[in-house]
Backbone bond lengths (Angstrom), bond angles and torsions (degrees), N, CA, C in turn:
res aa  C-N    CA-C-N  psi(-1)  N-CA   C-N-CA  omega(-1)  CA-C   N-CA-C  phi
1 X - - - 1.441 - - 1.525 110.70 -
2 X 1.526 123.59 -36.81 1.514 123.16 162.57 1.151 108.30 -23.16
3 X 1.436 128.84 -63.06 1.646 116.52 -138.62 1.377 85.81 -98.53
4 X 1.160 148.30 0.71 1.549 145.25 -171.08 2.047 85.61 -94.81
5 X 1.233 105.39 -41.73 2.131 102.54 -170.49 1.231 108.60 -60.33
6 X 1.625 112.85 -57.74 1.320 133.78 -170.32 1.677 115.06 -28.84
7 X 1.352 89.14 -48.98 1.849 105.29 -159.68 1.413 104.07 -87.50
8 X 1.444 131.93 2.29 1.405 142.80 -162.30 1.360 99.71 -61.85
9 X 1.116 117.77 157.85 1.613 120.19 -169.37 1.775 100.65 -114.73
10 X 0.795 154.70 142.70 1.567 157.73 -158.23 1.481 88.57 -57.83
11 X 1.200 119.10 -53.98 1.540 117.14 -154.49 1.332 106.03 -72.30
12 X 1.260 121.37 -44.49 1.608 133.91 -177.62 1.569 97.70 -58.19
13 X 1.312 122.28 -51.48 1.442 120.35 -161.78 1.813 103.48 -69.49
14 X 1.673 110.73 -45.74 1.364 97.74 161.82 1.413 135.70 -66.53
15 X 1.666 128.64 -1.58 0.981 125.40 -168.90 2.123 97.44 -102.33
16 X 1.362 91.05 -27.85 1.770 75.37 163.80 1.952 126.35 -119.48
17 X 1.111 97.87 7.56 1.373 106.98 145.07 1.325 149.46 -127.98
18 X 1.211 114.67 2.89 1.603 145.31 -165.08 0.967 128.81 58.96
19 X 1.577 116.12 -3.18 1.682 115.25 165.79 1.571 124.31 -127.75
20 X 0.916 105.28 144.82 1.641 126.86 -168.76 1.284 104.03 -46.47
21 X 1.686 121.04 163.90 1.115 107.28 -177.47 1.623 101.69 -76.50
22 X 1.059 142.80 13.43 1.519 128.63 -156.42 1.924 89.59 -94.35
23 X 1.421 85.08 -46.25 1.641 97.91 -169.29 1.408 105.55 -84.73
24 X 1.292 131.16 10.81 1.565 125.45 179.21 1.916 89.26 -104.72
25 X 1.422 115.84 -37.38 0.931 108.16 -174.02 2.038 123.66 -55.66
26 X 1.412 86.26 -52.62 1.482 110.57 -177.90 1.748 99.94 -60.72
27 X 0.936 123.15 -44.85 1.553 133.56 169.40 1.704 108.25 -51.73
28 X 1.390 98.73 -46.01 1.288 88.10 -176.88 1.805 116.12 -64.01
29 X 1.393 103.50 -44.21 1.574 113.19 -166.07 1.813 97.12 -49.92
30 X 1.370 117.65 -29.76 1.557 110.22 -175.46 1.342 109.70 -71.02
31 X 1.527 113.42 -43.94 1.289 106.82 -175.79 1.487 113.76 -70.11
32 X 1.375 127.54 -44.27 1.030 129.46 169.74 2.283 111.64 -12.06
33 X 1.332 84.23 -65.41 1.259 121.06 -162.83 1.740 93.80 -62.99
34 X 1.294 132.08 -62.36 1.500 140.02 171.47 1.191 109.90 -44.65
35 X 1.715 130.98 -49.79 1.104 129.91 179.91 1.089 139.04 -79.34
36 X 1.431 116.30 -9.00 1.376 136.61 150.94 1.463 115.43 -89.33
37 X 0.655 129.07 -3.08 1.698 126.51 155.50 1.254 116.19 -86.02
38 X 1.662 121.90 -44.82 1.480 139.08 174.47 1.603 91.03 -75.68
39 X 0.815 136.04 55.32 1.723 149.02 172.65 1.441 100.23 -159.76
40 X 0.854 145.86 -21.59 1.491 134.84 -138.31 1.547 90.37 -139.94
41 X 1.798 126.45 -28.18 1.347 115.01 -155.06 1.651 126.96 -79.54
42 X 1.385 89.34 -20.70 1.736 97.65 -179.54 1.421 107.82 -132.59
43 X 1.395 132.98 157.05 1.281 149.36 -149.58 1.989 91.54 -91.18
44 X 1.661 86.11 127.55 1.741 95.35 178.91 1.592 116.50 -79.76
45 X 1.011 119.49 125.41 1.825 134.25 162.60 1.460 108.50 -33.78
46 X 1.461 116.69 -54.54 1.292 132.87 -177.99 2.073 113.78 -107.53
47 X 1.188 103.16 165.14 1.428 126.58 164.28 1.410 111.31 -79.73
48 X 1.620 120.44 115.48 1.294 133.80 152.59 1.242 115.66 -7.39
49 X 1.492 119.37 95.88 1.468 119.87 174.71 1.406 98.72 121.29
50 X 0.986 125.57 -67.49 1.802 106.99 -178.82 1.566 119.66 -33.16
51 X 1.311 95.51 163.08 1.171 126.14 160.28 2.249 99.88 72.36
52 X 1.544 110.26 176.81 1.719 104.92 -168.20 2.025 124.22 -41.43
53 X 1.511 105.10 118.54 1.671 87.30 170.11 1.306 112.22 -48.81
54 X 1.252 106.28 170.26 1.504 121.80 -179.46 1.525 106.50 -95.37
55 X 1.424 135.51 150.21 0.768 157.44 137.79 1.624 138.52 -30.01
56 X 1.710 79.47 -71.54 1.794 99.62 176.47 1.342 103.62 -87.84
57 X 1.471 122.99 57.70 1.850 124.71 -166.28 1.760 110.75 -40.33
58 X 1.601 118.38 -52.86 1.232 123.30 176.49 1.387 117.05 -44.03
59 X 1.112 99.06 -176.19 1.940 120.66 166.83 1.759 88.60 -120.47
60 X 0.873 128.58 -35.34 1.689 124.69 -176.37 1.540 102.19 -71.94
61 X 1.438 111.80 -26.90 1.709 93.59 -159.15 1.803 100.70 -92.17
62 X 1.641 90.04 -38.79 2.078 112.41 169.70 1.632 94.65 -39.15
63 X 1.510 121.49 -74.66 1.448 113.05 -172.60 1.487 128.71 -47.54
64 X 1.879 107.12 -25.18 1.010 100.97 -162.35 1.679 117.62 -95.33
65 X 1.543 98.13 -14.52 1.351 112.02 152.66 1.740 136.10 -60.27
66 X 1.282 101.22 -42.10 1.216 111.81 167.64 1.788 118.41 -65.38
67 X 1.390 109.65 -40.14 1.469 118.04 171.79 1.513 99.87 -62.89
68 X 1.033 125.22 -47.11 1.860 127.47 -175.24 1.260 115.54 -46.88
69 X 1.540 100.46 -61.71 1.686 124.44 -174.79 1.643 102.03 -40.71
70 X 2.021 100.70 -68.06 1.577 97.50 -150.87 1.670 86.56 -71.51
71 X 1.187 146.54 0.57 1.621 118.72 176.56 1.360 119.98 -116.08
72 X 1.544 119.42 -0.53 1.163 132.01 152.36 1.013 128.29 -116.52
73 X 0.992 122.54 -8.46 1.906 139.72 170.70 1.542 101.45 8.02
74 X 1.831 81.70 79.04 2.019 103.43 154.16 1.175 132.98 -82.24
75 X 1.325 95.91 155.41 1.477 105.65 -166.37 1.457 110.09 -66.73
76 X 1.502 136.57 172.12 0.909 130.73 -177.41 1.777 128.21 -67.76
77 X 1.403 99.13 -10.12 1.687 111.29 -168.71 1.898 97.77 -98.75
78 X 1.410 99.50 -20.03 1.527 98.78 177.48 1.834 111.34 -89.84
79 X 1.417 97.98 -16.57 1.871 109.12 174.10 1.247 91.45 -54.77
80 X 1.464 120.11 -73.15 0.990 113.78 -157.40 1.339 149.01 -74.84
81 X 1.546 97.08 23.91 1.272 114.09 163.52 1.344 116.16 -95.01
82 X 1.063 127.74 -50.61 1.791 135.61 158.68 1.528 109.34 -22.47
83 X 1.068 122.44 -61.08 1.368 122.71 -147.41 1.674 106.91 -91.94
């Protein structure tokens, strides 16, 4: 899904998440920052690495899904083309 974000054209990126890349960027650096703390904040059940890889591997692609969802909020047969 990286190389499908990368190439996004300003307009495309606002038409399925509503903000520009300037402001997806700056958005991102926070989350960046939240999600590595919300990683770090409570003691893990398991060892680093178990259990399913991830999908959404990034923090750019994780945000950019989540921005997709709440402003297009697809159905489940259209998820599963994204991911």
């Amino acid at each position: 899904m990286s190389q499908l974000l990368f190439p996004l054209q300003d307009r495309l990126l606002r038409a399925l998440t509503g903000l520009n890349r300037k402001a997806f960027e700056s958005l991102l650096e926070s989350f960046d920052q939240m999600y590595e703390q919300t990683l770090h904040s409570k003691p893990r059940q398991r060892s680093v690495g178990g259990g399913r890889k991830a999908r959404l591997r990034t923090n750019q692609e994780k945000l950019f899904y989540i921005l997709f969802y709440f402003k297009c909020y697809p159905t489940f047969d259209e998820r599963w083309y994204l991911v």
